[in-house]
N, CA, C and O atoms as CSV, one atom per row, in Angstrom:
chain,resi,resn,atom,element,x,y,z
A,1,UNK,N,N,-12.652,-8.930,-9.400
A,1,UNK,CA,C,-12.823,-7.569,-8.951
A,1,UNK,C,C,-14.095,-6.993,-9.592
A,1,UNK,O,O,-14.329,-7.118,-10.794
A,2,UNK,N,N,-14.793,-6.444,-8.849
A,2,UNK,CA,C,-15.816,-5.921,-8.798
A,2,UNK,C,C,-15.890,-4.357,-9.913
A,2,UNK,O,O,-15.258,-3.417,-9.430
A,3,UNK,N,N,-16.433,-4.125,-10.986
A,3,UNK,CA,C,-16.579,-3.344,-11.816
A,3,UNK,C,C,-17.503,-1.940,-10.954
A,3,UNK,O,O,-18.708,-1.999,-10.712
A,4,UNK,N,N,-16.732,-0.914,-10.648
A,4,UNK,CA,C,-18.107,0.128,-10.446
A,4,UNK,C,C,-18.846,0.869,-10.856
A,4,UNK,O,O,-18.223,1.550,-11.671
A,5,UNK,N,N,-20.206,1.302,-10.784
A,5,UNK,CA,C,-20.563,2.641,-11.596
A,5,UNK,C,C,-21.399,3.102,-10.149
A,5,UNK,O,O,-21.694,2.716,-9.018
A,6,UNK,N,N,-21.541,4.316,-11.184
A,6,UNK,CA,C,-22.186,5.554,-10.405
A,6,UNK,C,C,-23.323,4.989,-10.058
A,6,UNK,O,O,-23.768,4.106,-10.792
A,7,UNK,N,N,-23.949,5.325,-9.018
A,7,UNK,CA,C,-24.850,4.870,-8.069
A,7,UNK,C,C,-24.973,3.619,-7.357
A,7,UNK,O,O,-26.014,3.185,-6.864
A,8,UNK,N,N,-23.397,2.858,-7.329
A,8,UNK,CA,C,-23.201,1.413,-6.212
A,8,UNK,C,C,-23.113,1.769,-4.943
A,8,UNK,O,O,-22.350,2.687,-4.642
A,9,UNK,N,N,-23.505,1.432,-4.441
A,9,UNK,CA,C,-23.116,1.508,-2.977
A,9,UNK,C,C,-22.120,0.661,-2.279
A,9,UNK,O,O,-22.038,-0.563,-2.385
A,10,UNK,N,N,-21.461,1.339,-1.641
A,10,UNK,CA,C,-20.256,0.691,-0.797
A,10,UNK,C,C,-19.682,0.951,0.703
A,10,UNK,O,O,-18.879,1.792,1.106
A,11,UNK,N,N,-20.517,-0.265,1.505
A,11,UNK,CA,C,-20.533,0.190,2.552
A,11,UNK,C,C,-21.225,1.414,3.060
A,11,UNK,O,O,-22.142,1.738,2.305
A,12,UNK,N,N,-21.083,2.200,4.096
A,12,UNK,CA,C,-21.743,3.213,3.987
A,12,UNK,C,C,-21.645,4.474,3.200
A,12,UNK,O,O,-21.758,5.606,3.670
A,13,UNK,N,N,-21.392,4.122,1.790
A,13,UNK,CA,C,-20.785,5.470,0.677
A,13,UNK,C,C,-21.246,4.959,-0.074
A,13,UNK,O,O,-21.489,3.755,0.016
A,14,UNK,N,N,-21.662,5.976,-1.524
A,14,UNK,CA,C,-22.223,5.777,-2.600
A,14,UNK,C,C,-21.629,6.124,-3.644
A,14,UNK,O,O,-21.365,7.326,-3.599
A,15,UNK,N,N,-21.283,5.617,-4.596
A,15,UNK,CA,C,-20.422,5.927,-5.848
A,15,UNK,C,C,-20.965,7.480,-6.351
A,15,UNK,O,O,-21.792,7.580,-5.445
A,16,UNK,N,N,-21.127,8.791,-7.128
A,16,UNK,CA,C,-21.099,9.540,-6.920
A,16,UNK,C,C,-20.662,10.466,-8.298
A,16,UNK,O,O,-21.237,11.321,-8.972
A,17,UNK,N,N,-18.868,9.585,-8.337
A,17,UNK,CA,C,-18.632,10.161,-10.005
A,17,UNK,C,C,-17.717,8.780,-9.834
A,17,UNK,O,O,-17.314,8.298,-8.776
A,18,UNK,N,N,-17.482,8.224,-11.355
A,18,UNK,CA,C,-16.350,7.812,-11.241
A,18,UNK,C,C,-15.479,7.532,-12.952
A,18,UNK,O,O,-15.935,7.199,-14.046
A,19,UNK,N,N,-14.336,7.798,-12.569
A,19,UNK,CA,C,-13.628,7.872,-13.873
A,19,UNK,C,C,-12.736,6.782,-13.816
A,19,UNK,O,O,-11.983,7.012,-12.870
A,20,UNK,N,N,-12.385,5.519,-14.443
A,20,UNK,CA,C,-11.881,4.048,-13.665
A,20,UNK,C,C,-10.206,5.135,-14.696
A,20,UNK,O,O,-10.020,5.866,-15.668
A,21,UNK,N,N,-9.333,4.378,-13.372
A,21,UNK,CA,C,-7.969,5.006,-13.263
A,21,UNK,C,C,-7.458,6.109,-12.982
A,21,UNK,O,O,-6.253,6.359,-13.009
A,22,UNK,N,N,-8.334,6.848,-12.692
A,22,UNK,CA,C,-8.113,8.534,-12.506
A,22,UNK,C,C,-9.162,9.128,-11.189
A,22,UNK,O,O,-8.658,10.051,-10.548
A,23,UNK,N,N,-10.372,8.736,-10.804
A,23,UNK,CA,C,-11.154,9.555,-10.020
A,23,UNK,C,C,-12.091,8.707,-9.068
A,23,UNK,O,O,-12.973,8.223,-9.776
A,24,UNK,N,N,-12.168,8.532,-8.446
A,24,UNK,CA,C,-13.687,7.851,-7.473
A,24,UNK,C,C,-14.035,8.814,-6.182
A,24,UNK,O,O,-13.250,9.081,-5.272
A,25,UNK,N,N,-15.425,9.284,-6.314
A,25,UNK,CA,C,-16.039,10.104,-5.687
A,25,UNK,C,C,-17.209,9.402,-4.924
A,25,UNK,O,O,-18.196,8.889,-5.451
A,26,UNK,N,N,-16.937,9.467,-3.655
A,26,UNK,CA,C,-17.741,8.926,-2.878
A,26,UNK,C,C,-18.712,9.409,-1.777
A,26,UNK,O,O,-18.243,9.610,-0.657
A,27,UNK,N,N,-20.035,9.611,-2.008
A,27,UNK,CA,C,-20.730,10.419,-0.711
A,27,UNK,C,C,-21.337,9.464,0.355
A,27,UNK,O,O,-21.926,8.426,0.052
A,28,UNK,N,N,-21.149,9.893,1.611
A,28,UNK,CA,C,-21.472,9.340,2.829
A,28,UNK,C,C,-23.169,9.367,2.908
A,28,UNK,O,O,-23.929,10.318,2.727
A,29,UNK,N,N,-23.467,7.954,3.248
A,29,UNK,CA,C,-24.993,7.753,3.586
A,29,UNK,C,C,-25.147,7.908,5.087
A,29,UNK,O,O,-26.244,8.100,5.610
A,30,UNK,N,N,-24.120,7.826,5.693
A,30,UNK,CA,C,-24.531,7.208,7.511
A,30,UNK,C,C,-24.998,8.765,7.598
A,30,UNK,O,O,-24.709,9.679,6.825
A,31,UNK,N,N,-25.970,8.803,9.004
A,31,UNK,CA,C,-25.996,10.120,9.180
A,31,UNK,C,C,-25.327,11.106,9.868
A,31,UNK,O,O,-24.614,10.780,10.818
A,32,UNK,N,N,-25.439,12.269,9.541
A,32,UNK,CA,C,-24.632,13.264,9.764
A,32,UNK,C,C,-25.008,14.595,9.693
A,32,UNK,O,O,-25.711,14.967,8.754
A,33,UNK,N,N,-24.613,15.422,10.613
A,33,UNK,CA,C,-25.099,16.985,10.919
A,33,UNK,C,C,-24.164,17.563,9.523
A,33,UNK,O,O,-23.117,18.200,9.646
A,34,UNK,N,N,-24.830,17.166,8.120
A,34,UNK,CA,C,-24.525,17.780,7.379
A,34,UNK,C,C,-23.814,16.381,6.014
A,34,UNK,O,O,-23.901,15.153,6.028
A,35,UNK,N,N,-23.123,17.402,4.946
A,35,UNK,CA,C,-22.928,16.003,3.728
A,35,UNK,C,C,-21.199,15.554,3.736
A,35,UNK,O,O,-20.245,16.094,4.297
A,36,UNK,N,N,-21.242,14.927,3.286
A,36,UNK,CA,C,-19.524,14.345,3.498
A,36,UNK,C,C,-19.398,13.447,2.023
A,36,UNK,O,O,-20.157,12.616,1.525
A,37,UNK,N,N,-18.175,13.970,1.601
A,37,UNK,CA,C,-17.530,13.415,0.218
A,37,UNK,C,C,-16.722,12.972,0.302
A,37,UNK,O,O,-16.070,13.995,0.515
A,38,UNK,N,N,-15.472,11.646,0.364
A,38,UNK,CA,C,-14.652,11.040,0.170
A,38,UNK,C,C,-13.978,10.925,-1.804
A,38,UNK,O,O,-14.714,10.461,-2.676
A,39,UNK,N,N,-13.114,11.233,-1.992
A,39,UNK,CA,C,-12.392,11.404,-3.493
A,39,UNK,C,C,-10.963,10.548,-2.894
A,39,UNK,O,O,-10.379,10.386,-1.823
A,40,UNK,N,N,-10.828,10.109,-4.414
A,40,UNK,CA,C,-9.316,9.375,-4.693
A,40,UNK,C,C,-8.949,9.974,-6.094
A,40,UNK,O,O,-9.734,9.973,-7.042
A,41,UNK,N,N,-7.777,10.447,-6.130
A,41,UNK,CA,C,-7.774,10.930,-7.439
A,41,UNK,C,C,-6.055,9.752,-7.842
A,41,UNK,O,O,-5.438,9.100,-6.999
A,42,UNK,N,N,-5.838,9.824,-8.843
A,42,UNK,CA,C,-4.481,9.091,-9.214
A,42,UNK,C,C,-4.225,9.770,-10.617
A,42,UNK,O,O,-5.012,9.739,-11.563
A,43,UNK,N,N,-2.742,10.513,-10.585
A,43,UNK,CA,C,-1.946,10.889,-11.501
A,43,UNK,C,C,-1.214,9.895,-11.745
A,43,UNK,O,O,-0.728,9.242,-10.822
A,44,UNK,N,N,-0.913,9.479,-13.532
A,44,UNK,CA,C,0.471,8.891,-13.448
A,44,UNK,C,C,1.318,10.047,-13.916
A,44,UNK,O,O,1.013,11.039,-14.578
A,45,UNK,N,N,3.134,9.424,-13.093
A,45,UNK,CA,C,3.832,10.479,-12.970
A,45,UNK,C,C,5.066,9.616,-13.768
A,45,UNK,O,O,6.194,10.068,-13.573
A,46,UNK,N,N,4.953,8.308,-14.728
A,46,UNK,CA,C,5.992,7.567,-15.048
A,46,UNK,C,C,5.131,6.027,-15.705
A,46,UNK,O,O,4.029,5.778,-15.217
A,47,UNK,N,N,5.525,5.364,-16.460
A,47,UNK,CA,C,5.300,4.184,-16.370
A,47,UNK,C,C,5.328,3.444,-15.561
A,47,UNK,O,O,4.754,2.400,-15.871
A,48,UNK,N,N,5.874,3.462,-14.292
A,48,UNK,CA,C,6.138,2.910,-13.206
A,48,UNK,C,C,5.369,3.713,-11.551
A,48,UNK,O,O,5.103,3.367,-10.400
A,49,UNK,N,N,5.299,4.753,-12.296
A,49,UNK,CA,C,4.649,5.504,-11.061
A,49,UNK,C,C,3.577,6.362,-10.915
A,49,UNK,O,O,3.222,7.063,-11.863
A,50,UNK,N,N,2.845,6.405,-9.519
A,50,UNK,CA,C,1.768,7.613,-9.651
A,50,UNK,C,C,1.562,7.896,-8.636
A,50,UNK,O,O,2.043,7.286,-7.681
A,51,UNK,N,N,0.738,8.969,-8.513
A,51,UNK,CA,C,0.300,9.522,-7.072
A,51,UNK,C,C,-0.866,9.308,-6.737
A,51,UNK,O,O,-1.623,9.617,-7.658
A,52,UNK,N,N,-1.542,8.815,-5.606
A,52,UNK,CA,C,-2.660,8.657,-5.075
A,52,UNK,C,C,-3.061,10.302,-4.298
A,52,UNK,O,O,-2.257,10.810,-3.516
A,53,UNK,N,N,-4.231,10.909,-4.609
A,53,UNK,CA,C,-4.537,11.986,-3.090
A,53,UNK,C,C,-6.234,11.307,-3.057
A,53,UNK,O,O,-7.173,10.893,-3.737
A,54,UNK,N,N,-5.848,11.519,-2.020
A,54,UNK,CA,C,-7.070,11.243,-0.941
A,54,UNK,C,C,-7.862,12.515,-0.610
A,54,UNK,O,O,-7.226,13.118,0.254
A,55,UNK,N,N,-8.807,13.073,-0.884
A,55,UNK,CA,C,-9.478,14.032,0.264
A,55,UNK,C,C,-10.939,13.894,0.607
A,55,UNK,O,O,-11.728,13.121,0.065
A,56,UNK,N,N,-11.227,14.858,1.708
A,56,UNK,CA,C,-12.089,14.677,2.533
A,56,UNK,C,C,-13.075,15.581,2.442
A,56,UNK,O,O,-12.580,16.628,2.860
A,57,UNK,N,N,-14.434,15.814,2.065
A,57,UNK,CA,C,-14.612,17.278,2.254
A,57,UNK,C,C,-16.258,16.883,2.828
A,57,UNK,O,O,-17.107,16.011,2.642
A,58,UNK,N,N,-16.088,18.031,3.566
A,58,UNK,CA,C,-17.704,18.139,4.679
A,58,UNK,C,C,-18.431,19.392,4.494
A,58,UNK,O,O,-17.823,20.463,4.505
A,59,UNK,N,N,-19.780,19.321,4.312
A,59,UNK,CA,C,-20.691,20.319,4.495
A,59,UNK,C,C,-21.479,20.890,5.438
A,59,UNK,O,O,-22.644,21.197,5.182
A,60,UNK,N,N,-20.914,21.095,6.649
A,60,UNK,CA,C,-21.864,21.079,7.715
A,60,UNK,C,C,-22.939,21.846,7.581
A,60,UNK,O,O,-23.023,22.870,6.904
A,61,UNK,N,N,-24.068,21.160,8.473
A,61,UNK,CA,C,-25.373,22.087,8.420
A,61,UNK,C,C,-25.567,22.747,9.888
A,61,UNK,O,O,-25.641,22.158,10.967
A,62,UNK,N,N,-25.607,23.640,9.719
A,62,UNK,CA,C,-25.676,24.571,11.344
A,62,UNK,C,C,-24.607,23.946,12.234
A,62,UNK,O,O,-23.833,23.048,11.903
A,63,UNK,N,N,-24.689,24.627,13.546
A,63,UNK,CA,C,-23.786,25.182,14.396
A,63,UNK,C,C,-23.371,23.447,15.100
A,63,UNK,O,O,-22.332,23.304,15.745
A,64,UNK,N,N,-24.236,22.376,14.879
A,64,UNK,CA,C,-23.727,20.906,15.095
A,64,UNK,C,C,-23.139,20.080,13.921
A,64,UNK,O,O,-22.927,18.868,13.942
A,65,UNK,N,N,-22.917,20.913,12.919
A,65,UNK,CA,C,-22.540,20.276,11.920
A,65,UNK,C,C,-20.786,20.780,11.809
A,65,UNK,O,O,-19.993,20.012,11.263
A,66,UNK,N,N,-20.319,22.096,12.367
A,66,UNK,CA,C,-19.177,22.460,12.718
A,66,UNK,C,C,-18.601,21.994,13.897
A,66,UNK,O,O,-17.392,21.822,14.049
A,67,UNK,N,N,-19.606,21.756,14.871
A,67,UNK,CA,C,-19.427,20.931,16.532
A,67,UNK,C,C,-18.734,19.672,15.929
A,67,UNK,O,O,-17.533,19.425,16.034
A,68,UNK,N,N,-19.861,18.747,15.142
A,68,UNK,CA,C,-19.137,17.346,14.762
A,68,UNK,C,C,-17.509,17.419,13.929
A,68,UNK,O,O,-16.515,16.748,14.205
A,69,UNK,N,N,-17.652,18.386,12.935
A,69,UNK,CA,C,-16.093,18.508,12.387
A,69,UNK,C,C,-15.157,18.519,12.867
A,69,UNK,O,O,-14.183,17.784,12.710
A,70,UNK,N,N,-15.361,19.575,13.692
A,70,UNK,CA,C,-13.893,20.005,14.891
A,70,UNK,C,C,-13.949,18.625,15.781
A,70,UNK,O,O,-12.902,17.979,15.757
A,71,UNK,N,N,-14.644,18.275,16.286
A,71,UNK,CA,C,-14.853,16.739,17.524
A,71,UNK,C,C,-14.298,16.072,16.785
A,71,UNK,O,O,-13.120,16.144,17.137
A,72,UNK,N,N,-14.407,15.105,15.511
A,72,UNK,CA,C,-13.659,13.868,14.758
A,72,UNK,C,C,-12.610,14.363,13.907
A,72,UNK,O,O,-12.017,13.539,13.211
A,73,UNK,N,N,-12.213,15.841,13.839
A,73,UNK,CA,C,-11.319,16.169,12.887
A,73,UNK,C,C,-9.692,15.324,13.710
A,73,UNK,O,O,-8.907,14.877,12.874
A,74,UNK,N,N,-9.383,15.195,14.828
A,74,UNK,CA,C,-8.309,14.553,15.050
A,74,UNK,C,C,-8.501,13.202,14.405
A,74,UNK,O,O,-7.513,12.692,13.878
A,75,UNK,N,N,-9.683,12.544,14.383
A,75,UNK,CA,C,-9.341,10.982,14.419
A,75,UNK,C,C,-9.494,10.404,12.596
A,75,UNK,O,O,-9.662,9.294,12.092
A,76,UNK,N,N,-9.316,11.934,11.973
A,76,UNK,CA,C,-9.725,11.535,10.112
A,76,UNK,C,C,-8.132,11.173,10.150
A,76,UNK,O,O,-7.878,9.981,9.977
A,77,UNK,N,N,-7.082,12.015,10.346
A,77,UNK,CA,C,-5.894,11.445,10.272
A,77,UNK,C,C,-5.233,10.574,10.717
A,77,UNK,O,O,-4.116,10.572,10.201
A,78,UNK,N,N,-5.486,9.242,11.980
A,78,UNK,CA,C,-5.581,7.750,11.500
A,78,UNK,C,C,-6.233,6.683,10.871
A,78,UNK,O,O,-5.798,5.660,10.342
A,79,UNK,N,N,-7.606,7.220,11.066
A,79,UNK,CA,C,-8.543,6.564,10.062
A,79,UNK,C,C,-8.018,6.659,8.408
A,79,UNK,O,O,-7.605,5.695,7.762
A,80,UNK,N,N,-8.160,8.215,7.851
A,80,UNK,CA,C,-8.170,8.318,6.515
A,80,UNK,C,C,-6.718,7.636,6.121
A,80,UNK,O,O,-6.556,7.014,5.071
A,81,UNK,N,N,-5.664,7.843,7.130
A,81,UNK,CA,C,-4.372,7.987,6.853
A,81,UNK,C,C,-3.877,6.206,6.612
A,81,UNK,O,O,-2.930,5.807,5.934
A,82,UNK,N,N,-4.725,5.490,7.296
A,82,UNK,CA,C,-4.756,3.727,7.480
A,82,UNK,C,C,-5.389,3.254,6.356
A,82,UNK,O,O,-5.086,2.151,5.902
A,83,UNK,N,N,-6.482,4.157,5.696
A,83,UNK,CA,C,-7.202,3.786,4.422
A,83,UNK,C,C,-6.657,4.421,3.196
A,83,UNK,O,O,-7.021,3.957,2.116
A,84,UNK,N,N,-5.847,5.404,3.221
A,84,UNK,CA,C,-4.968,5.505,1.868
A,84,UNK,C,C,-3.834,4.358,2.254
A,84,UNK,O,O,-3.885,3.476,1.396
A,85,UNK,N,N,-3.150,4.165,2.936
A,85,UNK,CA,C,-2.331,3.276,2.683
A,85,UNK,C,C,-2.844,1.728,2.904
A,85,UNK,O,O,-1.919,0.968,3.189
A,86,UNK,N,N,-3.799,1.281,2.846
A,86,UNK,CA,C,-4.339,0.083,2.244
A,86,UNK,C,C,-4.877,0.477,0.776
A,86,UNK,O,O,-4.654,-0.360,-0.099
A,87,UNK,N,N,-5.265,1.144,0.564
A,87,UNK,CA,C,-5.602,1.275,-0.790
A,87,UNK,C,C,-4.292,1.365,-2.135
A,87,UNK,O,O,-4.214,0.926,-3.282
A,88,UNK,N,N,-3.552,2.042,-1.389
A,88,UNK,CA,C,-2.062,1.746,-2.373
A,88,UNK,C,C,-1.993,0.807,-2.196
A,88,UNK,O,O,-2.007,0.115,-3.214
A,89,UNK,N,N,-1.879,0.105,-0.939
A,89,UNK,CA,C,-1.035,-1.507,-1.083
A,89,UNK,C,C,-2.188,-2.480,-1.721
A,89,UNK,O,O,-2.017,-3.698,-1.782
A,90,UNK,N,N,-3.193,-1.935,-2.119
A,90,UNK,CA,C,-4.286,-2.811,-2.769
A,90,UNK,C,C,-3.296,-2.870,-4.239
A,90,UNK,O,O,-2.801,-3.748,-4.945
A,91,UNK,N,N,-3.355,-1.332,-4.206
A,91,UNK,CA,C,-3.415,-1.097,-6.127
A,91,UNK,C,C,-1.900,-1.519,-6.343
A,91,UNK,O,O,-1.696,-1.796,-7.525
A,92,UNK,N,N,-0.765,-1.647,-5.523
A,92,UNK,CA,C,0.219,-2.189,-5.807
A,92,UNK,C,C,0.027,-3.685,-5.994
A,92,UNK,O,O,0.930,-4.097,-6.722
A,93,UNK,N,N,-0.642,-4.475,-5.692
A,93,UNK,CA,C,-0.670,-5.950,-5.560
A,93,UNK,C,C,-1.214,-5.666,-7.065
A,93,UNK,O,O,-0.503,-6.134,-7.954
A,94,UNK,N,N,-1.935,-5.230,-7.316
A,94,UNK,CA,C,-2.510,-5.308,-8.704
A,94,UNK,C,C,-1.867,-4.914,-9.748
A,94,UNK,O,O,-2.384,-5.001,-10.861
């Protein structure tokens, strides 16, 4: 497994902040009517347990940068929703 720091690139995202077990902050390179941040945060809530959140956050720039939000805002919740739950079932195998 691959060690990360701030400024790797991954895929089309760039490492950003990262705190290993607790935080990875990721900003979008592809382009876009405006900036886009991907975060994973993880609480533990037990020796045995924790919570993953996922969020999403966008900066649009002018009146096509709110056009694009609203247009793909249906399709973040199978996309994002298919990539938190591979990412648990990553960190569970581990």
């Amino acid at each position: 497994m691959k060690t990360l720091r701030v400024g790797d690139a991954l895929d089309f995202w760039r490492v950003e902040a990262y705190e290993p077990g607790r935080m990875l902050r990721l900003r979008a390179e592809m382009l876009l009517p405006g900036r886009a941040w991907l975060q994973f945060e993880t609480e533990s809530l037990s020796s045995a347990k924790s919570t993953l959140v996922q969020t999403a956050f966008f900066e649009p720039r002018g009146l096509w940068g709110y056009l694009y939000w609203y247009a793909v805002l249906p399709f973040h919740g199978v996309v994002f929703g298919r990539m938190i739950d591979e990412v648990a079932k990553a960190a569970e195998r581990v």
